[in-house]
C-alpha positions in Angstrom: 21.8 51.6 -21.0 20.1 48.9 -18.9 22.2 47.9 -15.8 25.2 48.7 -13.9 27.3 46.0 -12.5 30.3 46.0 -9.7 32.3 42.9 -10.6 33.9 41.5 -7.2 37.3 42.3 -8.4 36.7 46.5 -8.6 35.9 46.3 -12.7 32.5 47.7 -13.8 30.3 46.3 -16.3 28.0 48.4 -18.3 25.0 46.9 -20.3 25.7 49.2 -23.7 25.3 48.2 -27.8 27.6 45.5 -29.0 28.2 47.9 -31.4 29.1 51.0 -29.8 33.1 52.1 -31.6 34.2 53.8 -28.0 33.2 53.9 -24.5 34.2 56.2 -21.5 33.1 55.9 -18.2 33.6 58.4 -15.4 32.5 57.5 -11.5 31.0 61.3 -10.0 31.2 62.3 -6.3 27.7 62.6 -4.8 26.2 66.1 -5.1 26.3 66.9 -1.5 29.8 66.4 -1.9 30.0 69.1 -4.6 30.1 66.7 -7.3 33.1 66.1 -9.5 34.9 63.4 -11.4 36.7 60.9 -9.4 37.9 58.6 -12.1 37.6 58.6 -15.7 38.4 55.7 -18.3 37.9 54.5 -21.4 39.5 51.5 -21.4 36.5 49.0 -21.4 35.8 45.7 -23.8 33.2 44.4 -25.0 32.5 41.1 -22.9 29.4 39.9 -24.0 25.9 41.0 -26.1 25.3 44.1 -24.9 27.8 43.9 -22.2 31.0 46.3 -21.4 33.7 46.1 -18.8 36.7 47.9 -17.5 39.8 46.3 -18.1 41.0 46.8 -14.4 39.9 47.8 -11.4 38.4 51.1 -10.8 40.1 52.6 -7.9 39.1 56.1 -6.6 41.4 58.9 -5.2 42.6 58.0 -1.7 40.4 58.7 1.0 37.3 58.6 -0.6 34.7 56.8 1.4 33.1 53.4 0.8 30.0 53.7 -0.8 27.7 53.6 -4.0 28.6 56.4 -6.3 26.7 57.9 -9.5 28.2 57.6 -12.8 28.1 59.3 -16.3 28.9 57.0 -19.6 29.6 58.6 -22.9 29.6 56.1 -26.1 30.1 56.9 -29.8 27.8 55.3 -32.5 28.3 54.0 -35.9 28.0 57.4 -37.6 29.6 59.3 -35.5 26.6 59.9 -32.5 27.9 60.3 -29.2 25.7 59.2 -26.6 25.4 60.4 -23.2 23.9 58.6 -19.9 23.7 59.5 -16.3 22.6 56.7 -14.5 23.4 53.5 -12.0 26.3 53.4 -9.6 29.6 51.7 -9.0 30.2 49.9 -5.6 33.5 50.9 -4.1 33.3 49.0 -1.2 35.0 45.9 0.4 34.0 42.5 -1.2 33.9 39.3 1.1 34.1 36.1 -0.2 34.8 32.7 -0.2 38.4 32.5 -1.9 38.8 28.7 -1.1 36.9 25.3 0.2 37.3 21.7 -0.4 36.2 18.0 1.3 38.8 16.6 3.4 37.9 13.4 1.9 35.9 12.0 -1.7 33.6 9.5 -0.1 32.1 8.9 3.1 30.9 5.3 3.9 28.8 3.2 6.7 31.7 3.1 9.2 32.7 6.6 8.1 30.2 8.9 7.5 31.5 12.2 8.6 33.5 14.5 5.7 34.7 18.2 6.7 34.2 20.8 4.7 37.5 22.9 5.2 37.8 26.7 3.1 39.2 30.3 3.6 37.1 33.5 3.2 39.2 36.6 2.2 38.5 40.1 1.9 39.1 42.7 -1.2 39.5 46.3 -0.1 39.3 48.4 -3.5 40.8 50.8 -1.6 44.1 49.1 -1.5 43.9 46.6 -4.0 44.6 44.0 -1.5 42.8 40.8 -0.4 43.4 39.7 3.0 41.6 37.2 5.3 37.8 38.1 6.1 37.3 39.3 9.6 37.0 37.0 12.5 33.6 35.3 12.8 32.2 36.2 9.2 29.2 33.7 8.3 29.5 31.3 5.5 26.2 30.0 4.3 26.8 26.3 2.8 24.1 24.6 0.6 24.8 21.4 0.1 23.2 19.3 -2.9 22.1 15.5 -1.1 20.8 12.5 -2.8 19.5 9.9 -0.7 18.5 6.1 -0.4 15.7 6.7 -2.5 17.5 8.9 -5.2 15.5 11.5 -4.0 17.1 15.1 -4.1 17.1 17.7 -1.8 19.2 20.6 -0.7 20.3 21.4 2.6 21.8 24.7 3.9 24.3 25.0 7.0 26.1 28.0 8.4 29.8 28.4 9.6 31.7 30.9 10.5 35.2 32.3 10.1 38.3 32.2 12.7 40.9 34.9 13.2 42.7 34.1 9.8 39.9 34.0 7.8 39.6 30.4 8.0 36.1 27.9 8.6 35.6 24.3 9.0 32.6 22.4 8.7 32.1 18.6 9.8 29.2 17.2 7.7 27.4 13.6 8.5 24.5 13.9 5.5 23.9 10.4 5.7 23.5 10.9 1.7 25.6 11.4 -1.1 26.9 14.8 -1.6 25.9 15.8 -5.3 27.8 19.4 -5.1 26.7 22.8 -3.8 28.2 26.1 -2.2 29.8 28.6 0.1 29.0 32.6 0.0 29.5 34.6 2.5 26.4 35.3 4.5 25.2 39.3 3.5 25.8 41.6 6.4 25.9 45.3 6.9 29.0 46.8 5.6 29.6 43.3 3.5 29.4 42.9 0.2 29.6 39.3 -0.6 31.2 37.9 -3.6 29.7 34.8 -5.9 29.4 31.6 -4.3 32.4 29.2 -4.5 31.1 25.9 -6.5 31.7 23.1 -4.4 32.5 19.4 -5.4 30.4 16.5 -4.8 31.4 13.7 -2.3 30.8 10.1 -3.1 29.4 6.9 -1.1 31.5 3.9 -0.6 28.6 1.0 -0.5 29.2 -1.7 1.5 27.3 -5.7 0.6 25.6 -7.9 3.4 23.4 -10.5 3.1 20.4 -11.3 5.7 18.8 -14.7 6.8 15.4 -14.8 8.9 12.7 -17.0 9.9 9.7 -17.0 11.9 8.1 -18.7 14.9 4.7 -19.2 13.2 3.7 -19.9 9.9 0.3 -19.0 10.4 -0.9 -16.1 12.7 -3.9 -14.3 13.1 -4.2 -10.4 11.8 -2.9 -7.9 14.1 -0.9 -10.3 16.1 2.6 -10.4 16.6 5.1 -13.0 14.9 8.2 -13.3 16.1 10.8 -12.5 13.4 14.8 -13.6 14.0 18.1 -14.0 12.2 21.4 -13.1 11.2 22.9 -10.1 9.1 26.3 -10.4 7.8 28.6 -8.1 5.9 31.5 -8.2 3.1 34.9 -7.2 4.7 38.4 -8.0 3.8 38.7 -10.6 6.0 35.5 -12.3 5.0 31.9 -12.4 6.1 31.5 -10.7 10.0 28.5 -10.5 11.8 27.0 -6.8 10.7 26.6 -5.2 14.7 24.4 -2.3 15.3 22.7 -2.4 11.6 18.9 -1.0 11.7 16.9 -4.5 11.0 13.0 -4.1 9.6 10.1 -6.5 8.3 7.4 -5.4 6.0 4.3 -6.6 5.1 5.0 -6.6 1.0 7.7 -7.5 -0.5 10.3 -4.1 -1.3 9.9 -2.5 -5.0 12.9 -1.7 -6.5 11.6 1.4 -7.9 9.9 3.1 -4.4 10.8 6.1 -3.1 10.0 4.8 0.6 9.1 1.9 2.7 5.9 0.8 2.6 4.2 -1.5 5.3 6.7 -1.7 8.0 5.5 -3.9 10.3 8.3 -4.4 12.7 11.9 -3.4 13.2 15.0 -4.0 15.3 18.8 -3.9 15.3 21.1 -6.6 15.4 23.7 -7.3 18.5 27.3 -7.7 18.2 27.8 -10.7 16.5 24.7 -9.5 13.9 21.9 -11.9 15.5 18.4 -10.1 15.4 15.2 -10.7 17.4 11.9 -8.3 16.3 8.4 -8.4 16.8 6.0 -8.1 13.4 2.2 -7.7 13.4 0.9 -9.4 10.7 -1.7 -8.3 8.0 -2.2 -9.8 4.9 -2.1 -13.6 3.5 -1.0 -13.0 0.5 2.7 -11.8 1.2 3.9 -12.9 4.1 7.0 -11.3 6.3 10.3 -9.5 4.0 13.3 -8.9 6.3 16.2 -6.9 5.4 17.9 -3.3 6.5 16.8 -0.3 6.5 17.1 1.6 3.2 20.7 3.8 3.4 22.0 5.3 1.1 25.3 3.2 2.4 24.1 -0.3 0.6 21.6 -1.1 -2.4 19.4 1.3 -3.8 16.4 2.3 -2.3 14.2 -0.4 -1.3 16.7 -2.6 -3.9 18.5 -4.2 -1.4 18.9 -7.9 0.6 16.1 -8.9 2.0 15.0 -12.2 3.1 11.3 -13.5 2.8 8.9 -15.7 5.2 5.8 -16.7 4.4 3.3 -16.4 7.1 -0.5 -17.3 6.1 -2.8 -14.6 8.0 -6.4 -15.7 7.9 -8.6 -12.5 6.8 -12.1 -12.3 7.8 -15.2 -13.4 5.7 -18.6 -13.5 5.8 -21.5 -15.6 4.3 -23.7 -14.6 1.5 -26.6 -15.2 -0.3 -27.0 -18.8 1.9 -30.4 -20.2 1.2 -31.4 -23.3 3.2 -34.7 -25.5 2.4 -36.1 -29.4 2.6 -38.8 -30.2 0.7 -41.4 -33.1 0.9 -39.1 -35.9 0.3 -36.7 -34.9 2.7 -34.6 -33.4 0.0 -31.7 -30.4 2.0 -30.6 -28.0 -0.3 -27.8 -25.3 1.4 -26.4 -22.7 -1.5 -24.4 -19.4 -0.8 -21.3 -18.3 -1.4 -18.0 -16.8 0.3 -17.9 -12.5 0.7 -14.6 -10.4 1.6 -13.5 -7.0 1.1 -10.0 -8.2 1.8 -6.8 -8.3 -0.9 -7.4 -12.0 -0.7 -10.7 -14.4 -2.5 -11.0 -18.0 -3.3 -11.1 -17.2 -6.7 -7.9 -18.7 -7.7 -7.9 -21.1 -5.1 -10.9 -22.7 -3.8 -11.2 -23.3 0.4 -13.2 -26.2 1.7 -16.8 -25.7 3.4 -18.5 -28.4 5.4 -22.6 -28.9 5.5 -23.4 -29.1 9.7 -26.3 -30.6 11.7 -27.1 -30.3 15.3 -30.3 -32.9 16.4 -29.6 -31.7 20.6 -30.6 -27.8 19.3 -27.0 -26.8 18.6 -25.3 -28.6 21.3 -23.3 -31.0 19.3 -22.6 -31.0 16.0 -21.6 -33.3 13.1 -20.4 -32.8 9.8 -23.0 -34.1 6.9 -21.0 -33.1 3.8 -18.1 -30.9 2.8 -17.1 -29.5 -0.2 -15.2 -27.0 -2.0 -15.8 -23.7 -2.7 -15.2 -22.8 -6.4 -15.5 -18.8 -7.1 -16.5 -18.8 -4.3 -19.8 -20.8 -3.7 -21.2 -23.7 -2.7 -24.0 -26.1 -2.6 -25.1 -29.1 -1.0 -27.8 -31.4 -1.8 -28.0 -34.2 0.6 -30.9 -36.0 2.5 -32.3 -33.9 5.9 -33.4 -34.9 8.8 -37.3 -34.5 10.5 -36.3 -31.9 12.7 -32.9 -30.3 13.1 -30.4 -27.0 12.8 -28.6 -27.1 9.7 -25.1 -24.4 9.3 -22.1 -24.0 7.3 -18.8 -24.2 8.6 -15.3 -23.1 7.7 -12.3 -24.1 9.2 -9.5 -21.8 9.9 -7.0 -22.0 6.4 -4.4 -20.1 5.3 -6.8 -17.8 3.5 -9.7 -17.4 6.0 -10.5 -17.7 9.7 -12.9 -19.6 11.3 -16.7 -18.7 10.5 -20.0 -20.6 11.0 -23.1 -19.2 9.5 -26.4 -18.4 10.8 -28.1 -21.7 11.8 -31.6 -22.4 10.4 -34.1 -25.1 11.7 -35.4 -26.8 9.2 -38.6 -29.0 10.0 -41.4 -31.2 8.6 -43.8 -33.8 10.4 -43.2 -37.3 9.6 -46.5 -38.3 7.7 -48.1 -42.7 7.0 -51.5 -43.6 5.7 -52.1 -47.0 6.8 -55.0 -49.4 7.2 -55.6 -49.1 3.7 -58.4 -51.8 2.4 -60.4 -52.3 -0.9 -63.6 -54.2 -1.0 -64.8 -56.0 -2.2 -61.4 -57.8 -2.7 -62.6 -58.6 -6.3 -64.8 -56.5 -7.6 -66.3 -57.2 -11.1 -64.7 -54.5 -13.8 -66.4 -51.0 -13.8 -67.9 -51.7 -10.7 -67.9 -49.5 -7.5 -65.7 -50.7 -4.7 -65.0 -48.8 -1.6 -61.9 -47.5 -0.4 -61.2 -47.2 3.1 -57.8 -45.8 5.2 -56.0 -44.1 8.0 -53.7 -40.9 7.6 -51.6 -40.2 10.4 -48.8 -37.9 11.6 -45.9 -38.0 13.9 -45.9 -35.7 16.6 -43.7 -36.0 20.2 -42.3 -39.5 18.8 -46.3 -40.7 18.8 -48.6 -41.6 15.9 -51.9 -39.8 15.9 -54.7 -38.6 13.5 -54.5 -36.1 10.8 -57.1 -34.5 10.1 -58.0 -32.4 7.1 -55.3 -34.4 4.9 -56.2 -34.7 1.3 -54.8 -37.8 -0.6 -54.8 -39.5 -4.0 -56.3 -42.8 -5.2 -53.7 -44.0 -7.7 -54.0 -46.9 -10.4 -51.6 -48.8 -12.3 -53.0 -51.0 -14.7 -51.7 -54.8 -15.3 -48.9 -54.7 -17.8 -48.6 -50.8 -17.4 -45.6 -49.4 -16.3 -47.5 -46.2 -14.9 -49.9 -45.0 -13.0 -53.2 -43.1 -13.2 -55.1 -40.9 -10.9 -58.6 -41.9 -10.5 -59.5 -39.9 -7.2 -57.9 -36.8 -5.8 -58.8 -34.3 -3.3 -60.3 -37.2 -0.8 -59.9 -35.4 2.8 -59.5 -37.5 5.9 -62.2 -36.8 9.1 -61.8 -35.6 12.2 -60.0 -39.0 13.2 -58.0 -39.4 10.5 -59.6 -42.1 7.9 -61.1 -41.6 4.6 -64.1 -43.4 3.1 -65.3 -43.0 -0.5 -66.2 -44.8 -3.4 -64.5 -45.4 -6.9 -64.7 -47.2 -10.2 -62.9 -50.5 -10.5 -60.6 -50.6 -13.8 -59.7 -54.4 -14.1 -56.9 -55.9 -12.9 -53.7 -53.8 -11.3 -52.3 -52.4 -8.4 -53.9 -49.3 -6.3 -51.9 -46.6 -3.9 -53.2 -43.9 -1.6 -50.5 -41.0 -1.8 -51.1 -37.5 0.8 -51.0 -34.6 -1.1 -48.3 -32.0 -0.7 -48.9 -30.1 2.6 -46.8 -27.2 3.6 -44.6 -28.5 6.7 -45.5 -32.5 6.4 -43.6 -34.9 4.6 -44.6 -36.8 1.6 -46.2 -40.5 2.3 -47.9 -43.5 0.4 -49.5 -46.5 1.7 -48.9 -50.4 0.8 -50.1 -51.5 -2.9 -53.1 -53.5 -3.2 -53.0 -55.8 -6.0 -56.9 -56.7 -7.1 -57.7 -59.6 -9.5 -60.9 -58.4 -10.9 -63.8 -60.4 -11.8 
């Protein structure tokens, strides 16, 4: 013997073999009531594995008092064993429950959202045998089973309670669809509550609209405002009306089918009584722009799978420079190299922006454009001729990708360098002979022409009916004013150059050929 059970109609189930041939079960009065049988049957079935129950109701001499009372079970084996248990206890008290409840309707829609729950709660009095209406102001807990916009589940539990005949109603506005769920009388002293009544579901009546929408800018800066308006409109039998009073919202992505929420709500609104919206959206990303539609209800569409309308709005995302490298070298030759860097959703990788090469000769005053270019993954690099002395940057105008962003500027400088004066004598000078090489190597500084000393230059020769030349003196460093004086071999007839050497900060310079016709 494992349980006891007091059915809500007055029968008794015992838990007892499947097997047993013959069952008899007697209900005792409590010791202190100088014990005794009270009722005695053995008219029981087998309901079940393991299960037994008394074909009717057990009902107890009149007068006896509500309460839990001890019984004794005898049971007869295969065999011929007669068992015997004392043990558990049958309820004779009143049962309470819910006898009847019902929707006063089988859908619910946008316009029509409330549905009453409407039922009767009745009491059985084992006494008697009789069920009659549950006392006045009895508690009915409701659970109600709710599926909403999203498809997501939940359960919700109300509590109403019961008017002089026994009677409750319940208005319900779940904003959700009613999967099912049910009434059972709330446990109180004195009450023992009968199962809960299953209740049925109540449908959603879906209703279609359709949205239009633009916006006042089609490029806006992040974290600004855009102003977002338009129209909603809605199916009814007489056509498409303007849809008053509907919930309006923008978000920054466009709405997954599949999402159990909204994501990136950027604005929202509702529309007036001929469905004309007006809302204000900040802006984020570039890559999406602005997706208008209603708010997800449970009343249209499926989650987030609903109308929506799309604008695109470019929203330049902030950059920075990279790796830029800046030089000139001797011959005048800029080089500028670097490359775009974000952290943002959005790259030039798939789409190159355009970057233009700047100068500024009034120390970043003015500026002009040298070169531009664009910037494939990424990067760029110029190569273009420089100036003597000037600030060099990169600039990016504001696109639909980026904002506006200059980089660091760098000065890049080198004096202006000229050897001139340059003479050979003798003029003709007999072959392998010494001749003597004279010349002046100045430098630009302030706009004027003066001396450089400590310059070292090159003596250069290019032999008649040679395309190339030869060094035949390096190293040669000018004085304290400038000149150089020295001595070198004559090779025959050609042409002879003076070139300065490389000299960190100076550009490169040559003199005038001398052509000599040699004895």
């Amino acid at each position: 013997m494992t349980q006891t059970v007091t059915l809500d109609d007055g029968r008794l189930t015992l838990g007892l073999p499947a097997n047993a041939l013959w069952v008899k079960v007697s209900v005792l009065a409590p010791a202190d009531a100088g014990s005794g049988t009270l009722f005695t049957t053995d008219e029981l079935t087998s309901t079940g594995y393991n299960s037994w129950t008394t074909d009717a109701a057990i009902k107890l001499p009149e007068g006896t008092a509500f309460g839990d009372y001890p019984l004794a079970v005898e049971y007869r084996m295969p065999g011929g064993v007669v068992e015997r248990w004392t043990g558990g206890s049958f309820g004779y008290k009143p049962h309470t429950g819910v006898e009847s409840a019902a929707f006063d309707r089988k859908t619910t829609s946008y316009d029509q959202r409330e549905v009453v729950l409407k039922g009767k709660a009745t009491t059985w009095n084992p006494a008697t045998g009789e069920r009659t209406a549950a006392a006045e102001g009895t508690a009915v807990s409701v659970t109600l089973g709710l599926r909403d916009a999203f498809a997501a589940t939940r359960n919700t539990t109300l509590t109403v309670t019961t008017g002089a005949d026994g009677t409750f109603s319940l208005p319900v506005s779940p904003d959700a669809e009613i999967t099912g769920g049910s009434a059972v009388v709330a446990p109180a002293f004195g009450i023992d509550p009968d199962e809960a009544r299953q209740l049925p579901g109540v449908g959603v009546d879906k209703l279609t609209y359709r949205i239009t929408s633009d916006t006042n800018k089609s490029r806006a800066t992040a974290n600004t405002d855009v102003r977002v308006t338009g129209r909603v409109e809605r199916l009814t039998a007489e056509g498409w009306k303007g849809f008053a009073g509907a919930p309006v919202i923008s978000t920054g992505t466009e709405p997954l089918s599949y999402g159990t929420s909204v994501v990136d709500q950027i604005g929202a609104g509702t529309t007036d009584a001929d469905g004309f919206f007006a809302l204000a959206a900040r802006v984020q990303y570039t890559t999406a722009g602005v997706f208008t539609g209603l708010r997800p209800s449970v009343y249209y569409g499926q989650g987030n799978d609903r109308p929506y309308d799309h604008a695109a709005v470019a929203v330049p995302q902030s950059f920075w420079f990279a790796d830029t490298r800046m030089s000139m070298d001797e011959f005048g030759r800029l080089s500028v190299t670097g490359r775009l860097a974000t952290n943002a959703s959005v790259s030039c990788y798939d789409k190159p922006d355009w970057v233009a090469l700047q100068v500024s000769l009034d120390n970043g005053r003015t500026w002009y454009n040298m070169k531009s270019q664009a910037t494939p993954w990424c990067s760029f690099d110029f190569q273009t001729w420089g100036y003597d002395n000037a600030l060099y940057r990169v600039y990016h105008p504001e696109t639909d990708r980026f904002i506006t962003r200059t980089s660091n500027p760098v000065r890049l400088a080198r004096t202006p360098t000229r050897i001139v004066n340059v003479s050979l004598s003798p003029s003709r000078p007999r072959t392998g002979s010494a001749m003597t090489v004279k010349a002046l190597v100045q430098q630009k500084v302030n706009g004027v022409w003066k001396a450089m000393p400590g310059a070292k230059v090159t003596l250069v020769f290019k032999p008649k009916g040679d395309p190339s030349w030869y060094w035949v003196k390096k190293d040669v460093a000018t004085n304290s004013a400038g000149n150089v004086n020295f001595k070198a071999t004559n090779y025959g007839d050609g042409t002879w150059a003076l070139y300065l050497q490389s000299k960190n900060g100076f550009f490169y310079s040559e003199s005038r050929t001398i052509y000599v016709d040699a004895l």
